[in-house]
N, C-alpha and C positions, 0 to 999 in steps of 0.2 A: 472762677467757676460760677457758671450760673444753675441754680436750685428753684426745685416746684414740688410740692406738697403731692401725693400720689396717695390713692389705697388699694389693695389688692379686690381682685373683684370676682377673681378662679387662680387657680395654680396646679399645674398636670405638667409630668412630664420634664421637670424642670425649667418651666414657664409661667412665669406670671404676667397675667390679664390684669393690668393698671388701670384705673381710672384718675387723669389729672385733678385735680381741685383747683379751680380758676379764682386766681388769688388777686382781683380787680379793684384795682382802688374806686370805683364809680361805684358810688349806692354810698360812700363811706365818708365824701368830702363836702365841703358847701358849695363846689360847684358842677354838682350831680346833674342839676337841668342843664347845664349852659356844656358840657362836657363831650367834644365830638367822640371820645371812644364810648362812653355810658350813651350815647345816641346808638353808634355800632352794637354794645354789648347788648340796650334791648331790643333792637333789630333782631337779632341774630337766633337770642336766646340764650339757656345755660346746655347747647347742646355738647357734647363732645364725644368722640372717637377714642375705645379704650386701645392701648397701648400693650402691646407685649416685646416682654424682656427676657432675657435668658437670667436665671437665677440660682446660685446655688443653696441658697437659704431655706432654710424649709417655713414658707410663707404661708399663711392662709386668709381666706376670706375675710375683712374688715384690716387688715393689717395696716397700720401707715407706716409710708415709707421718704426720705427726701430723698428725689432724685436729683444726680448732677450731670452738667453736662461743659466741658472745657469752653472756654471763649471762642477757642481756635476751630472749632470745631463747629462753631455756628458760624461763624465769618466763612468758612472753605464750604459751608454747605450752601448759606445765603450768596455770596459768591457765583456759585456755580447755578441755581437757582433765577436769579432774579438777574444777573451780571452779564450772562452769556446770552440769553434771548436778547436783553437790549443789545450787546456789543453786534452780534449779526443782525440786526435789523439797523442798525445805525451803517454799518461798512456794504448790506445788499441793499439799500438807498444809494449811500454814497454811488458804489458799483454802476446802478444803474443813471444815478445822474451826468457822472462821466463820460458814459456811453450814449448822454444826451437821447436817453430812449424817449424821452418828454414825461409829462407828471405822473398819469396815470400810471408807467409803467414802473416809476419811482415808487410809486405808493405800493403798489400790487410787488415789488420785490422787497420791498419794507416788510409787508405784511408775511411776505414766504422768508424771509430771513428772520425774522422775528418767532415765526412756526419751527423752523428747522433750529435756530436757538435752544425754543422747549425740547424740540426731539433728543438734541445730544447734549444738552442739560442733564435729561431724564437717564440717557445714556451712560452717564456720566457716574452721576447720584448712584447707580448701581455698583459699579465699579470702583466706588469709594472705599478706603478700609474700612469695616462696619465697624470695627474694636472702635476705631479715634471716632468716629460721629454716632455710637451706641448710649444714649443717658446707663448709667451705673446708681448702685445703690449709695448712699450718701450715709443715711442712718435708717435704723427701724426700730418703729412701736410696736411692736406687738400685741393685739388683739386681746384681753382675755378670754379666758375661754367660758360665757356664761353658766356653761353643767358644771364648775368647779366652786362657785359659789363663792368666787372675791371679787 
């Protein structure tokens, strides 16, 4: 089971609006300059995309939580994701070299086999059981509540 650090950021509805906590080794080791993902991470920045979960907890704002999420379930999404765009761009080349269309059109059906990949990728990812690739609650810290005075 793979685990990331999470805090609540709203919760309505029996939904909570997570914010991940990017848990990056770079900034942390002695090879912070020389480190291509610590090049990435300050590229990039500390942006991130809050997350929502269905919850039955009664959460609230500041709360940490660890989320989990099975192995199997990032392999079947990574998989589908990254697996299938290449495998159809690799077999509409193929297809087209076969067919001895000559380079260009080798390429130019690469590149439409590699698009139509994403498309029923994307396809796909919907269609998936959301339970088995949903991150679940692992554990929770609960907030104090400051107006109580501990």
């Amino acid at each position: 089971m793979l685990t990331e650090q999470a805090v609540v950021t709203r919760c309505e509805n029996g939904q909570a609006e997570i914010r991940l906590q990017r848990a990056s080794a770079c900034g942390h080791c002695e090879l912070n300059q020389g480190c291509g993902t610590g090049a990435i991470g300050r590229l990039l920045g500390n942006r991130s995309r809050p997350l929502v979960i269905e919850t039955r907890e009664p959460l609230k704002p500041g709360d940490s939580l660890e989320l989990g999420l099975s192995e199997s379930a990032l392999v079947r999404v990574s998989l589908t994701i990254y697996g299938l765009p290449l495998l159809c761009m690799v077999f509409a080349g193929l297809l087209a070299a076969m067919l001895e269309l000559g380079e260009i059109w080798v390429a130019l059906s690469s590149v439409g086999g590699f698009l139509l990949g994403f498309k029923l990728a994307a396809h796909l990812t919907n269609k998936l059981d959301s339970d088995r690739i949903t991150p679940y609650i692992v554990s929770l810290r609960v907030n104090p509540d400051p107006k109580s005075g501990s």
